[in-house]
Phi, psi and omega in degrees: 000144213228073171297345196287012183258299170264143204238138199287203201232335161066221181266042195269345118129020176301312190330304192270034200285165182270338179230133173263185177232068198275097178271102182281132168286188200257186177270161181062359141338134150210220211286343199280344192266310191252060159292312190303314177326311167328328217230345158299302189274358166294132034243344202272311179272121184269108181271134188221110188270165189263156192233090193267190211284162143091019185231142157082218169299321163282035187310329218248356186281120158325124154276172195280157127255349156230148202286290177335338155316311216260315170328305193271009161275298181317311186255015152287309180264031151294320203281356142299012193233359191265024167312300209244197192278170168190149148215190183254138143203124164263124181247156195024253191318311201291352165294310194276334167307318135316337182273314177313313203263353147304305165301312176299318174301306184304306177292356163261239186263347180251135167328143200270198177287141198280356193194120173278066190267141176241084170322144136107349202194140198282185179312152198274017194249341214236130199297141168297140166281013186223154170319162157291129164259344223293294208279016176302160164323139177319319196296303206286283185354279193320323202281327176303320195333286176332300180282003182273322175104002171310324182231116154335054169017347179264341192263296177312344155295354194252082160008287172261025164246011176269283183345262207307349174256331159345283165323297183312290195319326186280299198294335162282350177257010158266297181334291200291318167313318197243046172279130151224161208273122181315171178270176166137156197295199164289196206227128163261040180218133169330144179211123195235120173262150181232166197175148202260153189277337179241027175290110191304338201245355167227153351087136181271347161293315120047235162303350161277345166269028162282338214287311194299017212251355155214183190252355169224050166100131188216160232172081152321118204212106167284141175196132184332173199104172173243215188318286186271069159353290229269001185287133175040044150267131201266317176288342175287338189278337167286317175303332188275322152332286189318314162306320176319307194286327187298292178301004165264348195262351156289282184332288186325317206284304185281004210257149166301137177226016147267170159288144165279145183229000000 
C-alpha cells in the first residue's frame, strides 16, 4: 500500500471498520482538516482523508496542476484500500477530484463508491463567476486566497510560511481553475452536494448542477455557514452519517439477488 497517499486512522481504533471513507481536501488542503473526523466516525467507519504531493509530509513533492495528470496514481494507490464498501467527500477542489476518480473507478473492474458527497463547488459543467486567479500577483493572488478563509491570518503573517505554500496554492488553484469535465458517462451511485448557505463562491443552483452528473439519486443538503461550513460541525458530520446509511441501502436495494445469465 502506498501510504504516502492515504492518510491512516492513527488509534482511533477504525482500521477494521466495514466501511470507508476517502476525504478529498479544498486547495492547499491536506489530511489535518478532516483528522477530527478520523476520531467522529471511529470505530464503524474508517476516514482515510487523501493526501496529494506538495502538502504536509509531502511537502517537498511537486503538486499536480492538472487533474487528469493526477488520475492514474491517485487511483493505483487507492486501489489496495477498495477491500470494503467505501465512498467519497470532496470539498471545493477535492470535489472534482472525487468526482473524477469516482468515474474512473466505477468504469473499470473494482466497484466504485457506494456514495458520491461533494462540497463547495458547483457543478462540473457550469462556468465560474469569478475571474481566474491562479497566475496573479503574489499581493492580489493571497487576498482572493484570503477572502475565501483559505489561508488563516495567523498563517498570512508568517513571511516565510507564505513563501513556502506559494507553490503549493497555485498550483492547486491552476488545477481547479483550468479543470474541465473528462469525457465519459454519469455515476450510477448516489451523489449528495453540500453547501454553505453563506458560501460566497456557490450558489445552491449551483450545487444543483451536480444532478445530471449521475443515474442514482441526487440531494442538496444546506448548513449555516460560508465556504468552509464543515470546520467543527457536529451536523455536517450526522448528516455524512445519514448518506452513509441511505448508500448502503441503495446498494442493497440495486444489488442483483438472482444468477446472472
Amino acid at each position: 500500500m502506498d501510504s504516502r497517499w492515504i492518510g491512516g486512522t492513527g488509534n482511533t481504533g477504525a482500521a477494521s471498520a466495514p466501511e470507508r471513507l476517502f476525504c478529498f481536501p479544498h486547495a492547499g488542503g491536506g489530511p489535518a482538516f478532516f483528522r477530527p473526523w478520523c476520531r467522529e466516525f471511529a470505530p464503524d467507519v474508517d476516514v482515510r482523508p487523501i493526501q496529494l504531493p506538495g502538502r504536509e509530509t509531502r511537502l517537498g513533492e511537486q503538486p499536480y496542476r492538472r487533474l487528469a495528470d493526477l488520475l492514474d496514481p491517485l487511483c493505483a494507490a487507492l486501489d489496495p484500500y477498495l477491500d470494503r464498501p467505501y465512498a467519497f467527500f470532496g470539498h471545493s477542489m477535492g470535489a472534482l477530484v472525487a468526482f473524477e476518480v469516482a468515474r474512473r473507478l466505477s468504469a473499470g473492474s473494482r466497484p466504485g463508491p457506494a456514495c458520491l458527497m461533494v462540497s463547495g463547488r458547483r457543478g462540473p459543467t457550469l462556468p465560474s463567476r469569478r475571474p481566474i486567479i491562479f497566475d496573479r500577483p503574489d499581493g492580489e493572488f493571497l487576498a482572493e486566497v484570503a477572502r475565501l478563509g483559505g489561508m488563516p491570518p495567523e498563517v498570512l503573517a508568517q513571511p516565510d510560511l507564505v513563501e513556502l505554500l506559494l507553490p503549493l496554492l497555485r498550483a492547486d488553484y491552476e488545477l481547479s481553475e483550468t479543470y474541465r469535465r473528462l469525457p465519459g458517462g454519469p455515476l450510477t451511485c448516489p451523489v449528495v452536494a453540500y453547501g454553505g448557505a453563506a458560501d460566497p463562491e456557490v450558489e445552491r443552483s449551483e450545487l444543483a448542477g451536480w444532478e445530471p452528473e449521475t443515474t442514482g439519486g441526487f440531494t442538496v443538503r444546506i448548513f449555516p455557514g460560508d465556504h468552509f461550513y464543515l470546520k467543527e460541525a457536529p451536523e455536517v458530520v450526522r448528516a455524512v452519517r445519514q448518506d452513509l446509511r441511505h448508500a448502503q441501502a441503495f446498494a442493497s436495494d440495486v444489488a442483483p439477488t438472482g444468477p446472472v445469465r
